[in-house]
C-alpha positions in Angstrom: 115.5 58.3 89.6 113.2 56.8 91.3 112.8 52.7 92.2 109.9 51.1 92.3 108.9 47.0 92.5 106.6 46.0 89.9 104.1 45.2 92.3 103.7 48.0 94.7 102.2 48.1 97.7 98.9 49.8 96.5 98.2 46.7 94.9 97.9 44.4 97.0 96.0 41.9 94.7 98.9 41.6 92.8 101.0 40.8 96.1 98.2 38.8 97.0 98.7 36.8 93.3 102.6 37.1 92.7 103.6 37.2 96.2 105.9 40.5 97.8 108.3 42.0 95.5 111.1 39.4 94.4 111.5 40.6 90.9 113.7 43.1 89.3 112.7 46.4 90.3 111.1 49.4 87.9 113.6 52.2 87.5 111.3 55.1 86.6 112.8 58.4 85.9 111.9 61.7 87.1 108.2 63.3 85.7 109.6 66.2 84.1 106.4 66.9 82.3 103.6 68.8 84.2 100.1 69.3 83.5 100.4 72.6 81.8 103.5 71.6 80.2 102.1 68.7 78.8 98.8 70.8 78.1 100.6 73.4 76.1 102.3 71.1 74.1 99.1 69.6 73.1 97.2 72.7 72.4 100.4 73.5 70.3 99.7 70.0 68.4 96.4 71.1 67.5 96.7 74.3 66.6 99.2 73.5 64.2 97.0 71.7 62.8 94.0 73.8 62.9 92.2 70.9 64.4 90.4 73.5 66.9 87.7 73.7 64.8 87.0 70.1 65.2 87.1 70.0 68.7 84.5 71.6 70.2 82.8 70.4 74.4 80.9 67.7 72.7 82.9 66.0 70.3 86.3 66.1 72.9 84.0 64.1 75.4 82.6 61.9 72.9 86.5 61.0 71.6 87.4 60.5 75.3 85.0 57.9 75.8 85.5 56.3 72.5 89.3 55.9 73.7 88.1 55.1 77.0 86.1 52.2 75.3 89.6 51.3 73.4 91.2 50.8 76.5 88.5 48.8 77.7 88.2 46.5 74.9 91.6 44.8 76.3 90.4 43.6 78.7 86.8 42.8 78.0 86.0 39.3 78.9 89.0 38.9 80.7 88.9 37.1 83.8 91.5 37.6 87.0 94.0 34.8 85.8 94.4 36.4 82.2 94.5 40.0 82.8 98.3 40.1 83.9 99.1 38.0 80.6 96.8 40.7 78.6 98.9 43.6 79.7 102.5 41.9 79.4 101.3 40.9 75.7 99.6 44.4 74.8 101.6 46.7 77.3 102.2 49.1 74.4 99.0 49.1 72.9 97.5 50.0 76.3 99.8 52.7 77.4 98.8 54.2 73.8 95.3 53.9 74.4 96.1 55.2 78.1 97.9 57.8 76.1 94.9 59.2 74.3 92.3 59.1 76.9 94.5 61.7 78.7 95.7 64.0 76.1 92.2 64.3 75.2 91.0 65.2 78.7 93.8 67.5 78.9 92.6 69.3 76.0 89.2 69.4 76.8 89.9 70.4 80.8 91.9 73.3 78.9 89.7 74.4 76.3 86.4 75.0 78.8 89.3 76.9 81.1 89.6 74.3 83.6 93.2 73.8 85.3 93.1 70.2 85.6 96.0 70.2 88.1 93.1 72.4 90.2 90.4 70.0 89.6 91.9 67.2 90.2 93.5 68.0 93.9 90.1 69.7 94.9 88.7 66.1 93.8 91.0 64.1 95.7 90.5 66.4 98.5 86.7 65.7 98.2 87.3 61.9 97.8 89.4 61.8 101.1 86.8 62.8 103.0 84.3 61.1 101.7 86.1 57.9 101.8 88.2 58.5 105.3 91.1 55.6 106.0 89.1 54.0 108.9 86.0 53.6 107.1 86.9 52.8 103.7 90.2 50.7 104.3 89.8 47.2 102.3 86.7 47.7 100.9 85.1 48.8 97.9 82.2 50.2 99.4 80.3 53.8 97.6 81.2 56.9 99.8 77.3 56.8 101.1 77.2 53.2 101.7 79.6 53.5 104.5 
C-alpha cells in the first residue's frame, strides 16, 4: 500500500495554503485495475445492456462533456478560499462525476479503436517536450508562449 499526505508535493498551492504535510496521511491501496481491464468491464456493462446502439462518436463526446460540465458545476463561482470546503462537503459527488467523465472516455477511446494507455503516454511524451522542466517550471505559460 502505498502512503501518501493529503497534500502532496505537486500541489504546492495547497502547501502553500495548509502548510507541509502535518496531517494524517492517505493510505491508498494498490491500482489493480488497468486501462483495458477497466475498459472491458465497461464495454461488458454496455453490452449487456445493448446500449451500443446508443453510443455512437457523437453522442459519447457530447455525454463526456455534459459530465465534464457536471463536474464543473461544483465549483463554479467558487473562489480560492471555498474550493477546499466544496470538495470536503461534495467529495463523493465529485469522485462520481469524476467517475463518469472517464468511463465514458474509456469507452469512446475504445470504440473508435484507440488504446488509451497508447494515447495517453505518446501525449505526455509530446507535452514533455513541449513544456521542458527549465522552461516551464512555476509557470502557467502555453507551450508556444515560452
Amino acid at each position: 500500500m502505498a502512503v501518501l499526505c493529503k497534500r502532496p508535493a505537486q500541489y504546492p498551492e495547497l502547501r502553500k495554503r495548509h502548510g507541509e504535510c502535518n496531517s494524517p496521511p492517505l493510505i491508498i491501496p494498490p491500482m489493480n485495475d488497468s486501462i483495458s481491464s477497466l475498459t472491458t468491464r465497461i464495454q461488458a456493462f454496455v453490452d449487456a445492456r445493448d446500449w451500443r446502439q446508443f453510443h455512437n462518436p457523437k453522442d459519447l463526446a457530447v455525454a463526456i462533456a455534459a459530465e465534464a460540465g457536471e463536474l464543473m458545476q461544483h465549483f463554479v463561482w467558487q473562489q480560492d478560499g471555498q474550493i477546499d470546503e466544496r470538495v470536503r462537503r461534495n467529495r463523493d459527488e465529485i469522485a462520481s462525476e469524476i467517475a463518469d467523465v472517464g468511463i465514458l472516455l474509456f469507452e469512446f477511446a475504445d470504440n473508435l479503436g484507440f488504446n488509451l494507455g497508447d494515447v495517453m503516454a505518446a501525449k505526455m511524451a509530446r507535452n514533455e517536450e513541449r513544456y521542458p522542466v527549465a522552461k516551464s517550471k512555476g509557470n502557467n505559460l502555453k507551450y508556444s508562449e515560452l
